[in-house]
ROROFI-265629 format. One record per residue (C-alpha): y, x, z; residue in three letters. Coordinates in pm, whole numbers, padded with zeros to 5 digits, always signed. Last residue first. Layout:
BEGIN
YXZala ...
***
This chain:
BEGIN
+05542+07424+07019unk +05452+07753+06892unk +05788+07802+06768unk +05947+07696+07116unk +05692+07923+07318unk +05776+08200+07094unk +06134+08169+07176unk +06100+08207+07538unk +05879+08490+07486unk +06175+08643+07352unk +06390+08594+07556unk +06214+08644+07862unk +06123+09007+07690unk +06516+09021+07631unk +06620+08963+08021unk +06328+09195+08132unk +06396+09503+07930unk +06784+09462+08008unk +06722+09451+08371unk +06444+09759+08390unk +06709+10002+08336unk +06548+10369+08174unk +06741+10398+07928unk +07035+10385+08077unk +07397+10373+07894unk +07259+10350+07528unk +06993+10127+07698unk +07240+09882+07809unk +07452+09915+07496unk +07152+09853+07247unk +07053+09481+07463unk +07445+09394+07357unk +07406+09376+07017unk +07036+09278+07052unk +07191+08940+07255unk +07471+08900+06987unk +07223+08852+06737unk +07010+08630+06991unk +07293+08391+07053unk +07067+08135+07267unk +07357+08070+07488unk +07132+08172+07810unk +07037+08520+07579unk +07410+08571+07502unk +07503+08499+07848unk +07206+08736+07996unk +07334+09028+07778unk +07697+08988+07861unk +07588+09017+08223unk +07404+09369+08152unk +07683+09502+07995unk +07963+09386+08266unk +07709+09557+08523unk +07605+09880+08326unk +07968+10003+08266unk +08207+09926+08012unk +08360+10246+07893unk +08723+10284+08047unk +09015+10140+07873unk +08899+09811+07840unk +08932+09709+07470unk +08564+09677+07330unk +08488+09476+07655unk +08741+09195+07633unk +08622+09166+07285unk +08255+09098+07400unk +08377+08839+07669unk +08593+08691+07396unk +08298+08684+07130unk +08055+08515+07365unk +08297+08216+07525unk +08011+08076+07607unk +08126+07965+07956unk +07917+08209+08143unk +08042+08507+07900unk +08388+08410+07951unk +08397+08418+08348unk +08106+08691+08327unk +08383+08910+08092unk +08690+08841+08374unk +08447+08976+08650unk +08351+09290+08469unk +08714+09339+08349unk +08804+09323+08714unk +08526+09598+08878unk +08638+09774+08592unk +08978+09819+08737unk +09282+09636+08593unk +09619+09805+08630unk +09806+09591+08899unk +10193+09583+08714unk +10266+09236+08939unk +10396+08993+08709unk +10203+09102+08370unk +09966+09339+08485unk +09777+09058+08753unk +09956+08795+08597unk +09731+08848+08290unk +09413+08788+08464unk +09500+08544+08686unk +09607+08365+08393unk +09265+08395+08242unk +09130+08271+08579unk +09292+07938+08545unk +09190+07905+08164unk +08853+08015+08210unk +08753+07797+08584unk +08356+07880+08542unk +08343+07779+08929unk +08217+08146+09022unk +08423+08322+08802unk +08730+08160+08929unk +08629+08284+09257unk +08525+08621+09092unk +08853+08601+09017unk +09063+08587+09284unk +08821+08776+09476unk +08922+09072+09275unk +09254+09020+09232unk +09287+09042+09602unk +09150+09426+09576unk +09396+09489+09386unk +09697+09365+09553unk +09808+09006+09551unk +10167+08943+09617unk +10384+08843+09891unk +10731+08722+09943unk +10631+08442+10177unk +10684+08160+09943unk +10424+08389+09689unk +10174+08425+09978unk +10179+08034+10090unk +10121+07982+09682unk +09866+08225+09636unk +09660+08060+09989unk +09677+07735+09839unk +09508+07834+09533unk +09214+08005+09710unk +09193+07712+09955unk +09145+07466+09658unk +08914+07660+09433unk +08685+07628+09761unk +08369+07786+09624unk +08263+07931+09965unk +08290+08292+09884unk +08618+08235+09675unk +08726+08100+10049unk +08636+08400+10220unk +08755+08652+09962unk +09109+08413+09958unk +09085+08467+10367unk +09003+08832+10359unk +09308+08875+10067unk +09554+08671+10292unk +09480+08919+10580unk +09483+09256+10355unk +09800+09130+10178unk +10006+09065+10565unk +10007+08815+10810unk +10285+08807+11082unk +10183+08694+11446unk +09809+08674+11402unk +09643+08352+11539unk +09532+08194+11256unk +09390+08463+11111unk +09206+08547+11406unk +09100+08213+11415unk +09019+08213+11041unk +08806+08485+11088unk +08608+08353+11371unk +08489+08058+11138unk +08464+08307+10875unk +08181+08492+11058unk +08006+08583+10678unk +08021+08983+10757unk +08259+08986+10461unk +08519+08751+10694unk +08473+08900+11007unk +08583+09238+10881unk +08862+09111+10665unk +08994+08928+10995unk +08940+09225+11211unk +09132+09454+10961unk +09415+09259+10945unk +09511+09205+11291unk +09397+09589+11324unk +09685+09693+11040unk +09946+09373+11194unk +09937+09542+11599unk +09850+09232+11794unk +09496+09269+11876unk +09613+09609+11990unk +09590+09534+12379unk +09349+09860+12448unk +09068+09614+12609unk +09103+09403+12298unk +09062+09672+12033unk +08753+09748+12241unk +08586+09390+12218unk +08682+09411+11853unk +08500+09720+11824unk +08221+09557+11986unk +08173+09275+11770unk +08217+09475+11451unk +07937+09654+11570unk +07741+09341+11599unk +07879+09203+11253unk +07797+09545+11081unk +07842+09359+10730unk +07785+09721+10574unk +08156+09721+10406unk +08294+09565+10674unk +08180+09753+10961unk +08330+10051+10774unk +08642+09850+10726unk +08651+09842+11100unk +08620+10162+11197unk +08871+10285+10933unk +09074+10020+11157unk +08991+10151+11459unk +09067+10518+11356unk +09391+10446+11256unk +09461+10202+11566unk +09389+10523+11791unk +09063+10627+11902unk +08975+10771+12261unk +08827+11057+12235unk +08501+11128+12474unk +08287+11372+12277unk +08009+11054+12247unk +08274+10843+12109unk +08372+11072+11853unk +07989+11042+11731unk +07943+10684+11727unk +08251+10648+11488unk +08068+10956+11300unk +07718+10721+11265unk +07956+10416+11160unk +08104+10623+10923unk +07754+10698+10812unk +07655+10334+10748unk +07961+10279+10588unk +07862+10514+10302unk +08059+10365+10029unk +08243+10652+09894unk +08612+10481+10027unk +08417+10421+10393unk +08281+10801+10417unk +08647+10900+10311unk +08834+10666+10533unk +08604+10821+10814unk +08662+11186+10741unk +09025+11066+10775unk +09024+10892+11032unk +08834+11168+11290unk +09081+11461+11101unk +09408+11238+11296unk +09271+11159+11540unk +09181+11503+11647unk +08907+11745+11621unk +08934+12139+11692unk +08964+12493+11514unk +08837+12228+11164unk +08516+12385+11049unk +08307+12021+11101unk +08557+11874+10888unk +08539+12178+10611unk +08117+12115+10628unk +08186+11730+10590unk +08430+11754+10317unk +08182+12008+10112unk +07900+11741+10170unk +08074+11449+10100unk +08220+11559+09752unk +08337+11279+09605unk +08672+11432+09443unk +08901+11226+09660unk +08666+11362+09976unk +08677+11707+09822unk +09062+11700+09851unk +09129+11587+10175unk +08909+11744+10337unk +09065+12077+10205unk +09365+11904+10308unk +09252+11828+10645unk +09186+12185+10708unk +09495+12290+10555unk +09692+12081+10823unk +09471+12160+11146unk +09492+12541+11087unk +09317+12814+10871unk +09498+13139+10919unk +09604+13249+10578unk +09362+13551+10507unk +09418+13467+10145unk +09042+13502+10067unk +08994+13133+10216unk +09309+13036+10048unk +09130+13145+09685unk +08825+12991+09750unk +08998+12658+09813unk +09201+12677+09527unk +08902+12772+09309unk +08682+12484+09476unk +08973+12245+09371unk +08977+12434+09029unk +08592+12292+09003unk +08612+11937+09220unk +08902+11800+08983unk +08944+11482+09099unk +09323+11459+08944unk +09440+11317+09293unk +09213+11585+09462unk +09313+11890+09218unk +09682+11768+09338unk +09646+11727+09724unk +09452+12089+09747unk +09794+12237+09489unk +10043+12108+09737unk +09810+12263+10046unk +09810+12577+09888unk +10149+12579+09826unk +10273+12456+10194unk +10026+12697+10355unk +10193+13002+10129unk +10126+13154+09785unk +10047+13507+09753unk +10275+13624+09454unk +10109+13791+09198unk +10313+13740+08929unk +10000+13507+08804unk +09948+13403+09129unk +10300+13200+09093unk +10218+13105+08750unk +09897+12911+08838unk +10073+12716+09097unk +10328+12653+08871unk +10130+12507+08645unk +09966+12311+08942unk +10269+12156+09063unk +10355+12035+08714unk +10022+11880+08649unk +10076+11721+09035unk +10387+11559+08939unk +10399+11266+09181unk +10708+11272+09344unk +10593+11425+09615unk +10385+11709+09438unk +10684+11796+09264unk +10878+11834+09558unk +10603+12064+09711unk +10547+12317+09417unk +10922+12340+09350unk +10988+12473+09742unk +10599+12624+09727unk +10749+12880+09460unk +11087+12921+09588unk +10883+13019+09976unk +10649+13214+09777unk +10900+13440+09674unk +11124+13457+09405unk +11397+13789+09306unk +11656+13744+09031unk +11702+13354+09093unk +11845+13200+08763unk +11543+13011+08663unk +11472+12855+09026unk +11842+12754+09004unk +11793+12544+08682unk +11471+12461+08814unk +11620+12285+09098unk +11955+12143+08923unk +11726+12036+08631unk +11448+11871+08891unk +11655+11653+09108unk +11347+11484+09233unk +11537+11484+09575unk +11311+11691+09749unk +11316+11949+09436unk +11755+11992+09483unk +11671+12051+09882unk +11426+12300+09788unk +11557+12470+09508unk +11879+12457+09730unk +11712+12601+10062unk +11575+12870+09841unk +11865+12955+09677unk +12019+13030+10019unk +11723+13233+10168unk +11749+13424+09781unk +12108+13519+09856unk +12285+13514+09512unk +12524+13245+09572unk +12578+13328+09922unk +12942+13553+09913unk +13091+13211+09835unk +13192+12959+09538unk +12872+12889+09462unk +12822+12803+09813unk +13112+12536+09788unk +12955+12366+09503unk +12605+12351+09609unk +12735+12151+09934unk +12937+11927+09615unk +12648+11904+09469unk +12409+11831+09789unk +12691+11555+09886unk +12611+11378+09609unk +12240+11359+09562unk +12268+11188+09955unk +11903+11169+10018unk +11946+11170+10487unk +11669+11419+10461unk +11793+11655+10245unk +12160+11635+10271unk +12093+11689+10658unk +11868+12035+10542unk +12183+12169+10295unk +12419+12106+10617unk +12202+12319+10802unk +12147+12585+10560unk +12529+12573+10504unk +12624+12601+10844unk +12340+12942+10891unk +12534+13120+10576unk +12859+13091+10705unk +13091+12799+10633unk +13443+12910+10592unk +13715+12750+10835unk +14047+12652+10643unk +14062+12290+10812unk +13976+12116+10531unk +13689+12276+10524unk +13605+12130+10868unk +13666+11820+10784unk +13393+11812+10494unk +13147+11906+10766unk +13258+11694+10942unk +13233+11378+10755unk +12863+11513+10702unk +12754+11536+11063unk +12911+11179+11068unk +12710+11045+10748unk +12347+11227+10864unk +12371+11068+11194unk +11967+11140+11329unk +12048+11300+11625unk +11970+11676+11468unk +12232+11604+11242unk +12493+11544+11501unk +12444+11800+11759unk +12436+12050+11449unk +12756+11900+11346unk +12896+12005+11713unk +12716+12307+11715unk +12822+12416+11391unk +13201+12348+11399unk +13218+12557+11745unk +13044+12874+11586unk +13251+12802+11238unk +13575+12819+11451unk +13773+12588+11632unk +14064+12734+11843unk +14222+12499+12098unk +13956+12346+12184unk +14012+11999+12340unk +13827+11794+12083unk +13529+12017+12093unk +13481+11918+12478unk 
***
C-alpha cells in the first residue's frame, strides 16, 4: 500500500515505521527512517519520539546521535517532551554525559526529566546517584512520580537502608500517588532487602489485590531471611484463596522446603509440579533436585538430576552439596570438571559446599585453590559464610597462624562461628597462647556465649589433669 502512494508524507512515513517498530524490527523501522529524510520529508515531533523509543530498546548508541542530531537541528530542541525522551533514551543507554549534558541545559524540568535520570541510573547500578537526585528533585520541589519513587524504594533496599527507605515510603504515602500493584511490591521490595518482615508483611497484606507475582516475592523474602517455616505458612495460605501458582512461586516454594528440610511438603509440591507438566521447565528441575538433596533424599535427587534435560548451577551445586555431604571428594571433583566442559561455573552458593567438602576431609591445598579460583577465575567475592569455612580447613589441620591471618584480613569482622572454631583448633592443638587470643574475641563479640566458656574450662581442666598426673 505505501509503495503505491503517490505522495508520502510524515503521516504515511510514520505509520509504516510505526508498523515496524512496534513488530519488534528495530533495523528496518530505522532504514526508514533514514530514507525518509532523504526524501525531503521533516520528522514532526510525534516521528521523532517514536524513532527516539526504537533507538531505545533496540541499544543502537549510534543511531540515538545522529536522531539527536536531526532534532537539534529543528523547531524541537527546546521542547521539554522532546528533551525528555532524549534524557531518557541517552540515561537507558548508560550514556550519562549526553543525558546530563541535556538534563543541564533544559530551562524548565519536571518529574518526568527527573525520574528519566533517576531510572537509568538505577539500572545500571548507580543507586547513590539515583538518590542524590532524588533528594534534589524534592528539593526544587518537584513531586516525584511512580517511576521515581519506585527508583529511589529499589535503591535504599540494595543499600539496606531501612531509615531513608521509611522516609521514601512516608513521603509517597503523603504524595497522594495512587498506590498500585508496582509500588506496592516495591515497598515490599525494599523492607524485605532491608530485613524488615514486619513492615513487608503489613505493605503485602495492603496490596489493592494479590497476584503471582506479590505471592513470590513475599515468599523469596521469607525464604532469603530464613523463615522457611513461614513461607511455607503463606504457600498454605494462597492455596486456601484458590490461586493457582506459577513456576515462580513453585520454586520459592521449593527452596522454602529446602531450607527447613520439609521433605513431606516437598513431596507434595513435587506431586503438584507434576500434575501442571513443569517437571521439565530447567528453574523447577533445579529446584526439586536442591530440595531433595538438603532434605537428605539424595537417592531421589540424583534421579531427578539424572533425568533433567539441560542442568544448570543450582542442579550441579545440589549434587556437589550432596556429595560434600557424603564425603565423596571424588564426586565433588568430577562434578567441577563435567561443569567446566559444559561452560559452567560455580556460583556462590557452590563455593560453599565446595569447601566445606574440602573442609570436611581436611583437603588444605585442594581447598586453598578453591579458594582463590573462586575471585581469581570467577570474580565470586567471598562471603563470611566462606572465610569461616576456609579458617576451620586451616584451623583443623593446625595450620593456627594461617587460619588466624585469614581472619585479620576478611573484609567484614569475623563473626562468632569462624571465632569460636579457631578457639577449639587452638585448644585441640594445645596452643594455649593462641587459644586466650582467640577466647578475648568471642567474648568481645558476646559476652554472654556459653561455647567459648566451655571450650577453655575443658582446656583447662584438661591441663590440670596432665600436671597432676
Amino acid at each position: 500500500m505505501f509503495s503505491i502512494l503517490s505522495y508520502r508524507d510524515v503521516v504515511s512515513w510514520s505509520a509504516l515505521i510505526t508498523g515496524y517498530a512496534e513488530d519488534g524490527q528495530a533495523i528496518i523501522a530505522l532504514e526508514l527512517f533514514e530514507k525518509m529524510l532523504l526524501h525531503g520529508v521533516v520528522s514532526d515531533r510525534a516521528m521523532f519520539l517514536s524513532i527516539l523509543k526504537v533507538c531505545g530498546n533496540s541499544g543502537f548508541v549510534s543511531s540515538v546521535m545522529v536522531v539527536h542530531d536531526h532534532i537539534i537541528r529543528s523547531s524541537f530542541s527546546s521542547d521539554i517532551i522532546m528533551g525528555n525522551a532524549l534524557v531518557n533514551v541517552y540515561a537507558k543507554l548508560g550514556v550519562f554525559y549526553e543525558a546530563c549534558k541535556i538534563f543541564s541545559q533544559m530551562m524548565v524540568k519536571d518529574s518526568v526529566s527527573y525520574s528519566s535520570l533517576i531510572a537509568g541510573y538505577t539500572m545500571h547500578g548507580h543507586e547513590h546517584i539515583a538518590l542524590e537526585l532524588f533528594g534534589q528533585m524534592q528539593h526544587e520541589v518537584i513531586e516525584p512520580n511512580k517511576i521515581a519513587f519506585s527508583c529511589a524504594l529499589n535503591a535504599c533496599g540494595n543499600f539496606k537502608d531501612i531509615g531513608r527507605g521509611l522516609l521514601v515510603h512516608n513521603g509517597l504515602l503523603e504524595s497522594g500517588l495512587d498506590m498500585d500493584m508496582d509500588l506496592g511490591i516495591a515497598v515490599m521490595h525494599m523492607y524485605l532487602k532491608c530485613g524488615s518482615l514486619e513492615e513487608a508483611c503489613h505493605a503485602f497484606n495492603h496490596l489493592p489485590h494479590q497476584n503471582q507475582v506479590s505471592w513470590s516475592v513475599m515468599l523469596a523474602g521469607y525464604v532469603q531471611l530464613d523463615h522457611g517455616l513461614l513461607a511455607l505458612l503463606l504457600f498454605e495460605r494462597m492455596g486456601m484463596q484458590s490461586m493457582k501458582p506459577n513456576r515462580m512461586v513453585l520454586s520459592c516454594a521449593l527452596k522454602a522446603c529446602a531450607s527447613v528440610g520439609a521433605v513431606v511438603q516437598g513431596q507434595w509440591i513435587h506431586d503438584r509440579i507434576l500434575r501442571d507438566s513443569l517437571e521439565n521447565d530447567i528453574v523447577i528441575g533445579s529446584g526439586l533436585v536442591d530440595m531433595y538433596g538438603k532434605c537428605g533424599s539424595f537417592k531421589e535427587a540424583s534421579k531427578l538430576f539424572d533425568e533433567l534435560p539441560l542442568k544448570d548451577t543450582v542442579a550441579w551445586g545440589a549434587m556437589i552439596s550432596g556429595f560434600s555431604q557424603m564425603g565423596n571428594l571424588s564426586l565433588v571433583r568430577k562434578c567441577l570438571q563435567t561443569m567446566e566442559k559444559q561452560g559452567l561455573r560455580p556460583d556462590s552458593s557452590t563455593y560453599s559446599c565446595i569447601l566445606s567438602a574440602f573442609s570436611l576431609t581436611g583437603q588444605v591445598d585442594e581447598g586453598s585453590i578453591q579458594f582463590m579460583s573462586m575471585f581469581e577465575d570467577n570474580m565470586i567475592i567471598p562471603t563470611a559464610a566462606h572465610f569461616n569455612s576456609m579458617a576451620h580447613l586451616l584451623g583443623c589441620s593446625g595450620q593456627l597462624h594461617k587460619a588466624q591471618e585469614l581472619l585479620a584480613c576478611m573484609p567484614m569482622i569475623p563473626d562468632i562461628i569462624s571465632q569460636t572454631s579457631l578457639l577449639a583448633s587452638c585448644i585441640s592443638y594445645g596452643n594455649m597462647h593462641m587459644a586466650g587470643q582467640s577466647f578475648e574475641q568471642v567474648i568481645n563479640q558476646d559476652p554472654n556465649i556459653a561455647a567459648g566458656y566451655v571450650l577453655m574450662s575443658n582446656a583447662y581442666a584438661g591441663l590440670h589433669r596432665e600436671n597432676y598426673l
